[in-house]
C-alpha positions in Angstrom: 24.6 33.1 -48.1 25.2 29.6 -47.4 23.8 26.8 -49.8 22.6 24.0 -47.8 23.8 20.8 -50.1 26.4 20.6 -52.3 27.6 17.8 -54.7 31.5 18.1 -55.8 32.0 16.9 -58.7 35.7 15.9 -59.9 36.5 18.7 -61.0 37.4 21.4 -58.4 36.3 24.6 -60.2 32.4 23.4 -60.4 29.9 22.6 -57.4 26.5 21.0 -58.3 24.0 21.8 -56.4 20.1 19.9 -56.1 17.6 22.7 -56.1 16.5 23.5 -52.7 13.2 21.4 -51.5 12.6 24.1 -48.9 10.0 26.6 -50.5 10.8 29.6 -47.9 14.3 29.7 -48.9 13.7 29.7 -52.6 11.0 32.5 -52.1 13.3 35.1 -49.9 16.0 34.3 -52.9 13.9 34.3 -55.9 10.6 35.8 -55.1 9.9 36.5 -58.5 9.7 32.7 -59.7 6.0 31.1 -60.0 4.8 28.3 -58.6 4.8 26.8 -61.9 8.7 28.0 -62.2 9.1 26.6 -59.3 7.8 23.5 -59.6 9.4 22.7 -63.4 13.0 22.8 -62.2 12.3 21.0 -59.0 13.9 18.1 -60.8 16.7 19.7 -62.0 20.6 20.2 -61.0 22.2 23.1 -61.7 25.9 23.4 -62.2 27.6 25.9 -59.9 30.7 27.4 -61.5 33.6 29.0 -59.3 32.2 32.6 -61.0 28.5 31.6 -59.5 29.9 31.5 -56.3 32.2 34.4 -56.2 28.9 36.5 -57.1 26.7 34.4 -54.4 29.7 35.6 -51.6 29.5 38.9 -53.3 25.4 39.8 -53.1 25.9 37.8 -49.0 28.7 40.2 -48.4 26.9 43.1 -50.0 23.5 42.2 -48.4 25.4 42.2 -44.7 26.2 45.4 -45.8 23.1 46.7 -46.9 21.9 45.5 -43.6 24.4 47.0 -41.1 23.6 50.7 -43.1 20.0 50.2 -42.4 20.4 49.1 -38.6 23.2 52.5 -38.5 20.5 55.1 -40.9 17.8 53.2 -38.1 20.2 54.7 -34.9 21.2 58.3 -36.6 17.4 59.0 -37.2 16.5 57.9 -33.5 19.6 59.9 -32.0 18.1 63.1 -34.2 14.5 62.4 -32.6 16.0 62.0 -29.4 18.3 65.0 -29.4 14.9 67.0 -30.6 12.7 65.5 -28.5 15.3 66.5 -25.3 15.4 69.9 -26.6 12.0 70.6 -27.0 11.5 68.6 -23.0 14.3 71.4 -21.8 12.2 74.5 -23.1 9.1 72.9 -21.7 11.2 72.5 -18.5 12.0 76.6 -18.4 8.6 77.9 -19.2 7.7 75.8 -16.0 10.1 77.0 -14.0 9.5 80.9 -15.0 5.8 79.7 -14.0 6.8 78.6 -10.8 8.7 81.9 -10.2 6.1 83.9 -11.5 3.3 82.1 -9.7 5.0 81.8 -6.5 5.8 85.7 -6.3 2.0 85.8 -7.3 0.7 83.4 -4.4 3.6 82.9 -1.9 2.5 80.0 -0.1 -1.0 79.9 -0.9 -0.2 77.6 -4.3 1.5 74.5 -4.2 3.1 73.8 -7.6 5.5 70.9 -6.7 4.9 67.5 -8.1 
């Protein structure tokens, strides 16, 4: 996660940072804050210490993460539906063709059963 402004103060352990005027970012991060939460610490600064932003990389890092799981969970179950789907099109595709067989030896050239 990337903070958008940033306000170094002199010393080189602490960041300040304005709170974000953009309400869609502070929704997807804090989406349990009211409006009126919101809207009381619009004015405010808050300090960001050097273990603040080892746990902002951290929860970015982990989110990636999280994300990249999903995405590969997302491809394993569509591989499995695939792989049963295929199977269950390949026995369709042998009861047809015992049909076929069975029909043609039936009807000879009387049926046509090519598509």
């Amino acid at each position: 996660m990337m903070l958008s402004r940033r306000m170094v103060s002199s010393s080189s352990t602490s960041t300040r940072i304005p709170p974000s005027s953009s309400p869609r970012s502070a929704d997807r991060l804090t989406p349990q804050l009211s409006k009126e939460d919101e809207e009381a610490s619009h004015g405010e600064e808050t300090e960001v210490r050097r273990e603040d932003q080892e746990k902002i990389n951290r929860f970015s890092r982990l989110h990636q993460r999280e994300t990249a799981l999903q995405e590969q969970l997302k491809t394993k179950q569509i591989d499995e539906e695939v792989s049963k789907i295929e199977g269950q099109l390949g026995e369709l595709r042998d009861e047809l063709q015992q049909l076929k067989v069975a029909l043609y030896a039936r009807f000879g050239r009387s049926i046509n059963l090519e598509t």
